[in-house]
ZANU-49745 format. One record per residue (C-alpha): residue number from 0; z, y, x; residue in one letter. Coordinates in Angstrom, 1 decimal, m for minus. Layout:
ZANU-49745
NUM / Z / Y / X / a
...
This chain:
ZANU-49745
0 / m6.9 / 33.3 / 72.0 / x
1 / m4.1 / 33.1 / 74.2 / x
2 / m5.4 / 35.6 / 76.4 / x
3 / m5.9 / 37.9 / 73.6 / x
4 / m2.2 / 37.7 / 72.8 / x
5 / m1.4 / 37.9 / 76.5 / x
6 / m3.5 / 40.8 / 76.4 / x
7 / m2.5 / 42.7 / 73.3 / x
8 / m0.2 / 45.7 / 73.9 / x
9 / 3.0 / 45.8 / 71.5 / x
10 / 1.5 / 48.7 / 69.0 / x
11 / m1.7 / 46.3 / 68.4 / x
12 / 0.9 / 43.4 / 67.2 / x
13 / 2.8 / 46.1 / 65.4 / x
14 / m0.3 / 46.9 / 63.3 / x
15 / m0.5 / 45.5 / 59.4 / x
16 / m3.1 / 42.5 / 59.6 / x
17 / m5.2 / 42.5 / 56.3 / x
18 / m2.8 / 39.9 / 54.6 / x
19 / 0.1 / 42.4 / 55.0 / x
20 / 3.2 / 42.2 / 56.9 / x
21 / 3.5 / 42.8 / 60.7 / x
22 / 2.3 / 40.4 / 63.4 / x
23 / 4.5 / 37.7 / 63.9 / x
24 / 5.8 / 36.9 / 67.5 / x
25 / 3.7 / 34.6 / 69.0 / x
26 / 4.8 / 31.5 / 71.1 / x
27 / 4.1 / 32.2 / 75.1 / x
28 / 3.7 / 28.6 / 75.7 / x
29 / 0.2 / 27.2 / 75.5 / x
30 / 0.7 / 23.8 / 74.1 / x
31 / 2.9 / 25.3 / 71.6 / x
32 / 0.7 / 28.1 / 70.1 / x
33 / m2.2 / 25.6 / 70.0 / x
34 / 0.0 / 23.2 / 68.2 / x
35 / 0.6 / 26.1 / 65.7 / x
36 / m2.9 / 27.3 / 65.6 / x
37 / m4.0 / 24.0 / 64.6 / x
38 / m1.5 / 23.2 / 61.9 / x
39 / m0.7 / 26.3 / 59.9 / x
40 / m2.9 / 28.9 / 58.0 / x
41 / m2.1 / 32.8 / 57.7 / x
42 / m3.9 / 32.9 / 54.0 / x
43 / m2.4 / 30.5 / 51.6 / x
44 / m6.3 / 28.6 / 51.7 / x
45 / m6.8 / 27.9 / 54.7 / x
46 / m4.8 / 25.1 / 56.6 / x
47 / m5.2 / 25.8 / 60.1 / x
48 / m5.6 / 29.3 / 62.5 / x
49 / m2.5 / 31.1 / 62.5 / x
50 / m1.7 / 34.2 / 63.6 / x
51 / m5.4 / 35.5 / 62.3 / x
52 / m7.9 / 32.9 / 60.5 / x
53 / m9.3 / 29.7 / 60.2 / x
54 / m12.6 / 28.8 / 62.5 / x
55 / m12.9 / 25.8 / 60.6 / x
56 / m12.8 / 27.4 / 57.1 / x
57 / m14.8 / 30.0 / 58.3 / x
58 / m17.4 / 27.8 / 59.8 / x
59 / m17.2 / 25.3 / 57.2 / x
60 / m18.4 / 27.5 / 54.3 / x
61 / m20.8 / 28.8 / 56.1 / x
62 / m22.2 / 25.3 / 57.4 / x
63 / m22.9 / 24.3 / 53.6 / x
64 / m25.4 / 27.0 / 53.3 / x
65 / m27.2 / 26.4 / 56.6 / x
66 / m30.2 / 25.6 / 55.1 / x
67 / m30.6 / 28.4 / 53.5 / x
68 / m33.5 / 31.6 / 55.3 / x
69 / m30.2 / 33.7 / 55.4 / x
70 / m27.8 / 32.3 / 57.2 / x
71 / m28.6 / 31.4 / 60.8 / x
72 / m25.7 / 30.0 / 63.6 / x
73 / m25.6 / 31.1 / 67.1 / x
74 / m23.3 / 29.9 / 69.4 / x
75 / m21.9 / 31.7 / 72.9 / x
76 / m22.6 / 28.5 / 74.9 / x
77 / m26.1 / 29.2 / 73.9 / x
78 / m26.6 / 32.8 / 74.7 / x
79 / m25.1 / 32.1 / 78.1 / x
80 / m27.7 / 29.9 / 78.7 / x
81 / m30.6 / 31.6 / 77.3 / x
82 / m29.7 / 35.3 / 76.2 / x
83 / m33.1 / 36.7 / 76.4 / x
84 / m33.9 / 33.8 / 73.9 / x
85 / m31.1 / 33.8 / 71.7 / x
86 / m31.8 / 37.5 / 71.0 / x
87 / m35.2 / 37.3 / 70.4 / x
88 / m34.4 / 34.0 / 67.7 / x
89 / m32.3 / 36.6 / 66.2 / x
90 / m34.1 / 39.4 / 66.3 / x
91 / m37.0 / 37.4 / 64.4 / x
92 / m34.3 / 36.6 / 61.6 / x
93 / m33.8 / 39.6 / 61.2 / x
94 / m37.0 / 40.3 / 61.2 / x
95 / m36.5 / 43.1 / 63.9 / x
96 / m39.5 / 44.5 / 66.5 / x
97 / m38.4 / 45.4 / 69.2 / x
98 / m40.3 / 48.3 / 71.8 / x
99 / m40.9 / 45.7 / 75.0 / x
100 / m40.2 / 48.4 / 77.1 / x
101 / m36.9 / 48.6 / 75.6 / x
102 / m36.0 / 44.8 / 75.6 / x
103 / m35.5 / 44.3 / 79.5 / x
104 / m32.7 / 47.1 / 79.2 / x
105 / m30.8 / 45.7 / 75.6 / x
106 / m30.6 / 42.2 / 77.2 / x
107 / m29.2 / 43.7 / 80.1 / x
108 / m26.6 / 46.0 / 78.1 / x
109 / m25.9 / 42.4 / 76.4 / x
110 / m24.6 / 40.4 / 79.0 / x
111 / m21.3 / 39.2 / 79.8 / x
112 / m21.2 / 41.8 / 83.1 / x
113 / m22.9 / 44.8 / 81.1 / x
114 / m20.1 / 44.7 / 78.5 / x
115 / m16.9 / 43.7 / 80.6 / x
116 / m18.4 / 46.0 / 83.2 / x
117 / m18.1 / 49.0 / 79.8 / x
118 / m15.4 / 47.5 / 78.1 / x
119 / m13.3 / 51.0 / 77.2 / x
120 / m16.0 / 51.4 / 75.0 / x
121 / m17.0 / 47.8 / 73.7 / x
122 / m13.6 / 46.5 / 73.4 / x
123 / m12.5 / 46.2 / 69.5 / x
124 / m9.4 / 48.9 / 69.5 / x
125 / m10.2 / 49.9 / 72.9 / x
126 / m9.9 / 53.6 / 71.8 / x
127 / m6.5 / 52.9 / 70.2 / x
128 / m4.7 / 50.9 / 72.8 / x
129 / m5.0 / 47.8 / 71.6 / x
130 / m5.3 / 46.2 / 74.7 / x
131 / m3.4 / 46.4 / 78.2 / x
132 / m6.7 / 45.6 / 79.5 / x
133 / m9.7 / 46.4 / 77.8 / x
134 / m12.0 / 44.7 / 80.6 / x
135 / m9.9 / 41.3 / 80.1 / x
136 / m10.5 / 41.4 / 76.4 / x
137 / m14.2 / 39.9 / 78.2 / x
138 / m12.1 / 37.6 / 79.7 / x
139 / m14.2 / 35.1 / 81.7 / x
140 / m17.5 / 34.8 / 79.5 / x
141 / m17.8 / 30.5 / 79.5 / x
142 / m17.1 / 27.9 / 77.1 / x
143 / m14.8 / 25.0 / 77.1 / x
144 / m11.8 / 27.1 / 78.9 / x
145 / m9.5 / 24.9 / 77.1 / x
146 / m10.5 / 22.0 / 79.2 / x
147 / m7.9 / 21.3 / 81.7 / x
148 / m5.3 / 23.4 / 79.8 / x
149 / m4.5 / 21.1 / 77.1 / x
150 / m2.9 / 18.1 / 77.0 / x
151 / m3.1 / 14.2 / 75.4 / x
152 / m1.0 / 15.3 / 72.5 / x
153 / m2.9 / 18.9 / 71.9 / x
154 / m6.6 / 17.1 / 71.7 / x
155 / m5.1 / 14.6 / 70.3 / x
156 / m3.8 / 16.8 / 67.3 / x
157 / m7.4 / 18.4 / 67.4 / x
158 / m9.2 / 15.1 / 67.2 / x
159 / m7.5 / 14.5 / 63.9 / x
160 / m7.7 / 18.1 / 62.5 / x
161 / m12.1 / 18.0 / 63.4 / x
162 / m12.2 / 14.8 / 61.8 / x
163 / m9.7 / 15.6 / 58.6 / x
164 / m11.6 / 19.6 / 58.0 / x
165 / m15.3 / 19.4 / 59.4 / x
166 / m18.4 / 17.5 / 59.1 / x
167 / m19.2 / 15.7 / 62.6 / x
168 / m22.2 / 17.5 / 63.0 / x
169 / m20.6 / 20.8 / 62.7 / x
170 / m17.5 / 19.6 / 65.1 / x
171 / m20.1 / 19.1 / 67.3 / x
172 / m22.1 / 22.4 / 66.9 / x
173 / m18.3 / 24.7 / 67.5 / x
174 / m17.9 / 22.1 / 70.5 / x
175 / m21.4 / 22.4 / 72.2 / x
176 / m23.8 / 24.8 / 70.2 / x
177 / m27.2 / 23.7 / 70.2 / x
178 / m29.6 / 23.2 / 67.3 / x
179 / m28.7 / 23.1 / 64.0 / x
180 / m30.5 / 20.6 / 61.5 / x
181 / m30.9 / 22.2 / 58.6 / x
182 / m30.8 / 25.7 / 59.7 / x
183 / m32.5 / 28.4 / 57.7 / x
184 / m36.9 / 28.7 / 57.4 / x
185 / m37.1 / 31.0 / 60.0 / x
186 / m36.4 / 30.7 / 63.9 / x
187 / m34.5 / 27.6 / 65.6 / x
188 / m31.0 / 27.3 / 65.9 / x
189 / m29.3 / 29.4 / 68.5 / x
């Protein structure tokens, strides 16, 4: 997130967000906008996720209905690891064939290089400036960039806020992906 604002040219924070009003400025310092992010909501429902939305609600009400055949997780961390994998579970949710002749070439076109590598045409808002870089909006393509940037007070403010608005077993998903008990009929977990 902080790169994104880093990243974000001044008409793209100009824009209306959905709830109305203009972007607010956004704190430069790390430990500051995390502190934010964690503490304050944009909508009046959610709690946590300012300057756009709440992970946690987000996740949350999706995690209640993760038994259910329609509603299947997949996590980045997981698609790194096994992309090839990840998009066949999801292609079998959907219920999707896929030509393999074709497949080689749309898991190519889906990694982390293949998109960064065509960014001014992947990027959300790349054809309306949103971005001083549209190849950093793929910024680095891992998990877990936080580590090292935060400090005891920032995970100690996020050790409270998992444990106050998310079921352990869903902290632990958004922390390490993985399988999901409970996930829907068809496919494993991605």
């Amino acid at each position: 997130m902080h790169n994104h604002i880093q990243n974000s040219n001044a008409d793209s924070k100009s824009r209306q967000p959905e709830s109305g009003g203009a972007w607010p400025e956004m704190p430069d310092d790390i430990h500051e906008l995390f502190r934010v992010w964690m503490t304050r909501g944009w909508f009046a429902w959610e709690q946590d996720g300012w300057p756009s939305w709440s992970v946690l609600h987000h996740a949350n009400t999706f995690w209640q209905f993760r038994h259910l055949p329609n509603v299947h997780f997949v996590h980045y961390a997981d698609l790194v690891a096994d992309l090839d994998g990840g998009m066949r579970r999801i292609a079998e949710v959907l219920g999707i064939t896929v030509d393999p002749v074709l497949w080689p070439a749309l898991v190519e076109a889906a990694t982390f290089k293949s998109m960064r590598g065509n960014a001014d045409r992947l990027a959300p808002g790349a054809d309306r400036g949103a971005w001083h870089d549209n190849a950093r909006f793929f910024n680095k393509g891992t998990s877990g960039q936080w580590r090292g940037q935060l400090d005891e007070e920032d995970l100690a403010l996020y050790a409270r806020t998992m444990a106050e608005r998310v079921p352990p077993a869903l902290a632990k998903w958004l922390e390490e992906g993985g399988p999901i008990g409970g996930q829907g009929e068809v496919g494993s977990a991605a």
